[in-house]
C-alpha positions as CSV (number, residue, x, y, z in Angstrom):
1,X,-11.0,21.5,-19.3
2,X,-10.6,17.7,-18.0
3,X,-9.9,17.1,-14.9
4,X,-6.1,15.9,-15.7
5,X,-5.3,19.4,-17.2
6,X,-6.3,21.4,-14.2
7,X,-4.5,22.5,-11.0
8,X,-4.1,19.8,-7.7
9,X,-7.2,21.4,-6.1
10,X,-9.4,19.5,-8.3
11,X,-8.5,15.8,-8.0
12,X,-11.1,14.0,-6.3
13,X,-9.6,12.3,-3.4
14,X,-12.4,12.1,-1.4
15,X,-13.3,8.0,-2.0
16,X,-16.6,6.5,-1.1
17,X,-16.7,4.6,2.3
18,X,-17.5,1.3,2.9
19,X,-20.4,2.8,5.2
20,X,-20.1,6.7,5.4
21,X,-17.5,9.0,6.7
22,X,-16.7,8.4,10.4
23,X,-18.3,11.6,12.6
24,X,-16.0,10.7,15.5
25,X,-12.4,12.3,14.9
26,X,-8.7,11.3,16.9
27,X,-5.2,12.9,17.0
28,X,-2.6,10.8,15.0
29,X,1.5,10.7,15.0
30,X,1.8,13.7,17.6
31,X,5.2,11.3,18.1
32,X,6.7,8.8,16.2
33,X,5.7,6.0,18.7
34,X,2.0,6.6,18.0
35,X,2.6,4.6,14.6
36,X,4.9,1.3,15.3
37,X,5.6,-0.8,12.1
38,X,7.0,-4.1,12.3
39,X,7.7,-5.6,8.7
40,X,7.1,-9.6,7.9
41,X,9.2,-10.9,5.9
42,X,7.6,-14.3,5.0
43,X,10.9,-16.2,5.2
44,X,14.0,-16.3,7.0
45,X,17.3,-14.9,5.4
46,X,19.5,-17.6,3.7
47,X,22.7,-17.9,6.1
48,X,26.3,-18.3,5.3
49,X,28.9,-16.7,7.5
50,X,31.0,-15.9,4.9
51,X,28.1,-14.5,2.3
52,X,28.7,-11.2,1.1
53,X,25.3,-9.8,1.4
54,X,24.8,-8.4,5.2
55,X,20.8,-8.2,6.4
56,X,20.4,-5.7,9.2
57,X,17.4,-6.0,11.2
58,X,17.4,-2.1,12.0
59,X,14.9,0.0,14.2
60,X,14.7,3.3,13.0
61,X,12.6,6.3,14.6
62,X,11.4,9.6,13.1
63,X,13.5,8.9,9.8
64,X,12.8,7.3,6.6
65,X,14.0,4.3,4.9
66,X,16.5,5.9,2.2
67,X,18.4,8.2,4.6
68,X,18.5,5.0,6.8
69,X,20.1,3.5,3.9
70,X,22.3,6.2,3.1
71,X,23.3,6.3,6.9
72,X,24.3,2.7,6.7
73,X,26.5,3.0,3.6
74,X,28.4,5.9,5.2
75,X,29.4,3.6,8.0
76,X,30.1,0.7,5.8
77,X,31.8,2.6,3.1
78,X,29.9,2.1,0.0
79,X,27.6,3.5,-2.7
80,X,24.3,3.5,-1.0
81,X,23.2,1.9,-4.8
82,X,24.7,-1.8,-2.8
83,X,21.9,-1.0,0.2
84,X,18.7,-3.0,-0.2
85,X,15.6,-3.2,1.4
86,X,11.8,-4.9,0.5
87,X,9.8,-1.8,1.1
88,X,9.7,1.9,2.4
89,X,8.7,3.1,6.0
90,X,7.0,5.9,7.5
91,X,9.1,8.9,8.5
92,X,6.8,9.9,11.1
93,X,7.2,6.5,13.0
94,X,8.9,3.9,14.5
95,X,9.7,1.3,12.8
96,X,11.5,-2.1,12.2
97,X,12.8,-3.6,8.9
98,X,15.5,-5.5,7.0
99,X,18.1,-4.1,5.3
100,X,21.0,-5.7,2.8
101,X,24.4,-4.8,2.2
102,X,26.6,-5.9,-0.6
103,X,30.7,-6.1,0.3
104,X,32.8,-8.0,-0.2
105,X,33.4,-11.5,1.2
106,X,36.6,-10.6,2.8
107,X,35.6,-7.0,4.0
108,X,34.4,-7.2,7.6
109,X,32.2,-4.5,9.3
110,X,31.8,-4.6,12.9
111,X,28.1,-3.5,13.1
112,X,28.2,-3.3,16.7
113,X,29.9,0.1,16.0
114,X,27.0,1.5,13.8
115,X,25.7,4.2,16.0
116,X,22.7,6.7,15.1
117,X,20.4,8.6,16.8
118,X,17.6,7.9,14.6
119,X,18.7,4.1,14.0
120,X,19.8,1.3,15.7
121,X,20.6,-2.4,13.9
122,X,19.8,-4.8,16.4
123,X,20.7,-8.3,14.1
124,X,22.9,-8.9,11.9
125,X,23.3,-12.3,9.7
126,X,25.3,-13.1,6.2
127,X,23.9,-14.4,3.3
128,X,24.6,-15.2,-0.1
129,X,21.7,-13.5,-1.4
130,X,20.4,-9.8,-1.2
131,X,17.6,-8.3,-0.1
132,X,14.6,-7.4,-3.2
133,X,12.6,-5.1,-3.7
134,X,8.6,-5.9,-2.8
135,X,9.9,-9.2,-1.1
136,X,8.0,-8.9,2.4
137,X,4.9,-10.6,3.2
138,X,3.5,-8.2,5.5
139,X,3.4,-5.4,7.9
140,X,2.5,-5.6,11.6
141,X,1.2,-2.1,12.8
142,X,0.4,-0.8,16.3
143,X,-1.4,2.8,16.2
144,X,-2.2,5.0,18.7
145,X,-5.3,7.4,18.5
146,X,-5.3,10.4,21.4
147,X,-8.3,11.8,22.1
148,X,-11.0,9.7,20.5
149,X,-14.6,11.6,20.1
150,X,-17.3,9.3,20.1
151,X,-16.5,5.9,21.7
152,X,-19.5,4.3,20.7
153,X,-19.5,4.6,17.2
154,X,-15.6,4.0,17.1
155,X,-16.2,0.7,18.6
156,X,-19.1,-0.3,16.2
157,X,-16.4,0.6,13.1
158,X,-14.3,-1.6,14.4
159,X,-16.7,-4.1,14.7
160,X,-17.2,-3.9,11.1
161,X,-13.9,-3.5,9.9
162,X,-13.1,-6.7,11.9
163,X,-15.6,-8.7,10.0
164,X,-16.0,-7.0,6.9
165,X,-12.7,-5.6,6.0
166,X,-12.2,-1.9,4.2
167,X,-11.6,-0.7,0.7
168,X,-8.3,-1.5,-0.3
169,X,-7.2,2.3,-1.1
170,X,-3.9,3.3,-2.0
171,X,-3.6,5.9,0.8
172,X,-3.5,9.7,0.1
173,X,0.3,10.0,0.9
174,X,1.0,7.9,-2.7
175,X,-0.1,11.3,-4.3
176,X,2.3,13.7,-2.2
177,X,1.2,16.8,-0.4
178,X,-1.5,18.3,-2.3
179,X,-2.1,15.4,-5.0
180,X,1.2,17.2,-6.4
181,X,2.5,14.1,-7.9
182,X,-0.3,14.0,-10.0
183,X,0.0,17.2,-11.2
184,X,3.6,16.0,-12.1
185,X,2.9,12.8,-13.3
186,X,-0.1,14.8,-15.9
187,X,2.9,17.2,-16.8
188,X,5.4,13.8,-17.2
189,X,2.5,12.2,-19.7
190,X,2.2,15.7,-21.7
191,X,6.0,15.9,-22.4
192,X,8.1,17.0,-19.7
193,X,11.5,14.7,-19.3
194,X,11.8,13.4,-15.9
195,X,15.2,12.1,-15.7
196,X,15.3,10.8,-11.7
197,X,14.8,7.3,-12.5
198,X,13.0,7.2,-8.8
199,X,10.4,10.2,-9.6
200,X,9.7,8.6,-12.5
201,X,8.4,5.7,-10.9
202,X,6.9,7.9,-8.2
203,X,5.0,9.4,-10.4
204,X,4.0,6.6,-12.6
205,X,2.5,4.7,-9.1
206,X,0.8,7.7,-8.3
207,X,-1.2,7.8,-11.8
208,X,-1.6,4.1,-11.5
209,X,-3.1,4.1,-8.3
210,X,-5.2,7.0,-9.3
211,X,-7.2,5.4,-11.6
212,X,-7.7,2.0,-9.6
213,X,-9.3,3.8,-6.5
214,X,-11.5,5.8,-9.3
215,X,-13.1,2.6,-9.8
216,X,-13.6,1.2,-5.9
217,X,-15.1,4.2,-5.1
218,X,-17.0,4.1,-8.4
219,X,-18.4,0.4,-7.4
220,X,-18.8,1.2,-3.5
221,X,-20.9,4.5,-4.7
222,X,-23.1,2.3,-6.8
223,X,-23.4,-0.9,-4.1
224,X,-21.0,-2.8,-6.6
225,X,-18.5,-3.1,-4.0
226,X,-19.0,-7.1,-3.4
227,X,-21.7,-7.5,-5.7
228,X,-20.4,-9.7,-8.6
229,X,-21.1,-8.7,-12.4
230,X,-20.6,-10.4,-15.2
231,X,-16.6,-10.4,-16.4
232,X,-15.5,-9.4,-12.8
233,X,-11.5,-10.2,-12.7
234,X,-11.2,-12.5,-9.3
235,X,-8.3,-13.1,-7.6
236,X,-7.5,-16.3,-5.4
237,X,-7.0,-14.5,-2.1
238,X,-3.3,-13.7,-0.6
239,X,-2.4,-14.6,-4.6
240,X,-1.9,-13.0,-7.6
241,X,-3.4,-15.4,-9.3
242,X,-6.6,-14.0,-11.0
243,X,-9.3,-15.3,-13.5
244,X,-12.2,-13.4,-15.6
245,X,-15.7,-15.1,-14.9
246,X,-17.9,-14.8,-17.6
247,X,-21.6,-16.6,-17.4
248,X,-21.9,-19.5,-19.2
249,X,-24.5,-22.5,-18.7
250,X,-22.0,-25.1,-19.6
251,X,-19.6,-23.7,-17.1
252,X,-19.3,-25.3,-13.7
253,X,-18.5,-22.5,-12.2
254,X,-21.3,-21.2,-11.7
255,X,-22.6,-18.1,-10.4
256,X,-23.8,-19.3,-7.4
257,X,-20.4,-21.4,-6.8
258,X,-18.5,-17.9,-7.5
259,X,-20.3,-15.9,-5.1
260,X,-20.2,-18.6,-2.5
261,X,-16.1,-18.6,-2.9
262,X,-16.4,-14.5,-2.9
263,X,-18.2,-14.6,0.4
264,X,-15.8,-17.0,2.4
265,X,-12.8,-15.0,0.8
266,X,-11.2,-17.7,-0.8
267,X,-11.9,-15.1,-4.2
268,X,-11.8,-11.6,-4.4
269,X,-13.3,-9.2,-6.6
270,X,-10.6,-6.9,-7.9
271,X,-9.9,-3.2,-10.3
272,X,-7.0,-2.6,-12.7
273,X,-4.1,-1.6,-12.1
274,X,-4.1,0.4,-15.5
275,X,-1.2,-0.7,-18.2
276,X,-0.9,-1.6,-22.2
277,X,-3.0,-4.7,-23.7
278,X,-6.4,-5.9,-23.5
279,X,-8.7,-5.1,-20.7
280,X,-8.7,-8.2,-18.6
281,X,-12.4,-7.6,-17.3
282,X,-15.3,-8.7,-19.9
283,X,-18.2,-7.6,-20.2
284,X,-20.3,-5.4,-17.5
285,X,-17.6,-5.2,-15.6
286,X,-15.3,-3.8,-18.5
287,X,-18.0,-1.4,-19.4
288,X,-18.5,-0.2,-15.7
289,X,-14.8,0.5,-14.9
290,X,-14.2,2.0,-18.5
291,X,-17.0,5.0,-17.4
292,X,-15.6,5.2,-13.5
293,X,-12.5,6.4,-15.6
294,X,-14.0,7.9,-18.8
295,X,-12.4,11.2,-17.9
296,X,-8.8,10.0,-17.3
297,X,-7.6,9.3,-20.5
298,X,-4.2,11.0,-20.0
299,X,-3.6,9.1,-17.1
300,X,-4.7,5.7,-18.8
301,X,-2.6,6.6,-21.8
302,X,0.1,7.9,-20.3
303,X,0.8,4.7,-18.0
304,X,0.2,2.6,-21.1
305,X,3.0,4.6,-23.1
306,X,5.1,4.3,-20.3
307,X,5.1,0.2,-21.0
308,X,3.5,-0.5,-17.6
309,X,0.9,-3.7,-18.2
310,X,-2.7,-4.3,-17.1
311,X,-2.5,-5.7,-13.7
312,X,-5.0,-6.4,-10.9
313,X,-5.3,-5.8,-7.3
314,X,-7.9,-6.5,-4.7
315,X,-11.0,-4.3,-4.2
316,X,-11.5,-5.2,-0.6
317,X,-8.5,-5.4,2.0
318,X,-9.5,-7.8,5.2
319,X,-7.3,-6.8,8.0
320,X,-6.2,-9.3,10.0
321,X,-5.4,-10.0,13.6
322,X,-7.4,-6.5,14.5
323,X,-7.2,-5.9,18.6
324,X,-7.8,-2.8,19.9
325,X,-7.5,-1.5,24.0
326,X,-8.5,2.0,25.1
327,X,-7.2,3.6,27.9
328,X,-9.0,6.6,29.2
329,X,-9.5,8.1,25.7
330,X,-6.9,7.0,23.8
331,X,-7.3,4.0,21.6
332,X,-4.8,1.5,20.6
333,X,-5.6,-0.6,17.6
334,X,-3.0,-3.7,16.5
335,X,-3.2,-5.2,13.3
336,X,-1.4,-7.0,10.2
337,X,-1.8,-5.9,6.3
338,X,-0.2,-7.5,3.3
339,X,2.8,-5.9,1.7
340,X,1.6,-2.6,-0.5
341,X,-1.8,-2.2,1.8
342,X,-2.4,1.0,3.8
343,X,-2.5,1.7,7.3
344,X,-4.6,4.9,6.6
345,X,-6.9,3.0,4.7
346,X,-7.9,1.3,7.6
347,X,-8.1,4.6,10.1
348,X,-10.1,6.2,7.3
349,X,-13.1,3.6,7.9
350,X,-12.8,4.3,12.0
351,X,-11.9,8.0,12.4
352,X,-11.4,11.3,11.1
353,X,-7.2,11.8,11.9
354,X,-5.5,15.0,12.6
355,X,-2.2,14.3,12.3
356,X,1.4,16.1,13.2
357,X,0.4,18.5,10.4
358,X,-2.9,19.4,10.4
């Protein structure tokens, strides 16, 4: 039996560190204000007072984005369908994001009024534009770890993590509670109608990002990790901008000039994002990450059936602006990832987390 025919206990979801697996361990969200999330937008809202698009700047805590949403267009009146936001939010958290409302230009909310225990909108501006989907920059996050075993090697994992960066994982909760939305997603790809536009795509990330962190832990298990091979995809870093580099004596990019721009982080060495058309790495590379997923060819078919196309994304994260303080023996780390990185990816490299739930 392959391993996407059999039950949730068997996907592997235990990834290959950057170094090994952390001994010391840390309680994590025993309350929502152990996990603060700020989001970046990357630009300011276009103003006009009369624009019919409202942004809300909203703090919300213990709640998630969509019932935040939902809340919002009960005040205002509306089908939540005309609320907007750039990305989704911890539950277990507090957090702070943008939100858009469509009315129209003659309807007038007073926000002011908007009163939640869970959520609180403290700006409001007009626009003549809404809010997209996947629009932010970044997210700023402030994490709180009670009771940290081990001190020492804590603080040399940060070290590293500082200067070196960590796998750039999609985190565990992409593939729901008991990688059950891989179970779903393999049931999806074998026939089963999923009609919720919204699982759908659930489920088609969670395949997707399935078979990309197969192959990161596939190179990190085989010292691949920054170690350039012949038709490695690089991307320009904070870009999606990518090229295959292939050897070639008449090239003046050459090795040498690759790996310097790989080790200053201008480039980045990356792993598919799986879709339809041609493999975009050549060579070694395209014969390394076709075995890391040899046997997930119902995934691989299934998202390239579902029309998604072969895409790239980073194999390393660097985490930027990392601080941390203790205080006794808790630990609080700051720090800023790019829109669709993990928080948990991060913790993962530092300490083993017990969370609200374990």
């Amino acid at each position: 039996m392959s391993e996407v025919d059999s039950t949730a206990t068997s996907w592997t979801l235990d990834w290959a560190y950057q170094q090994q697996a952390p001994q010391a361990t840390a309680q994590f969200k025993q309350q929502p204000e152990d996990f603060g999330v700020v989001e970046v937008l990357g630009f300011e809202p276009t103003l006009e007072p009369k624009g019919q698009h409202h942004w809300l700047w909203v703090e919300k805590r213990g709640a998630n984005t969509e019932f935040v949403a939902r809340e919002l267009a009960n005040f205002a009146g509306v089908h939540p369908k005309l609320i907007s936001f750039s990305g989704l939010k911890d539950r277990h958290a507090v957090t702070q994001q943008w939100f858009s409302v469509e009315l129209p230009a003659t309807q007038e909310v007073d926000w002011q009024q908007f009163s939640h225990p869970e959520a609180s909108i403290l700006r409001h501006v007009r626009s003549v534009r809404k809010l997209k989907r996947g629009t932010h920059a970044a997210n700023q996050f402030t994490i709180c770890l009670r009771v940290v075993s081990d001190k020492d090697d804590v603080e040399a994992r940060l070290t590293q993590v500082q200067q070196h960066g960590v796998p750039n994982y999609f985190g565990e909760q992409r593939f729901g509670h008991r990688a059950g939305n891989l179970d779903r997603a393999s049931a999806m790809f074998a026939g089963k109608r999923v009609k919720d536009r919204n699982l759908r795509s659930i489920l088609l990330s969670a395949a997707r990002s399935y078979v990309f962190n197969q192959v990161v832990s596939a190179r990190l298990n085989q010292g691949l990790a920054t170690r350039l091979l012949d038709g490695d995809v690089c991307m320009l870093r904070g870009t999606q901008s990518f090229f295959c580099w292939q050897p070639d004596a008449d090239d003046a990019d050459s090795r040498e000039a690759i790996e310097a721009r790989l080790a200053s982080g201008d480039l980045q060495l990356s792993a598919p994002l799986w879709g339809r058309g041609r493999m975009l790495a050549q060579q070694h590379a395209a014969e390394f990450e076709q075995a890391a997923i040899a046997n997930l060819s119902t995934l691989c078919e299934g998202l390239e059936k579902a029309g998604l196309k072969q895409e790239r994304r980073a194999l390393q994260l660097a985490v930027e602006g990392l601080t941390w303080a203790w205080q006794g023996d808790d630990l609080t780390l700051s720090f800023e990832l790019p829109s669709g990185a993990f928080a948990t990816s991060v913790l993962r490299e530092i300490v083993q987390v017990q969370t609200e739930s374990t």
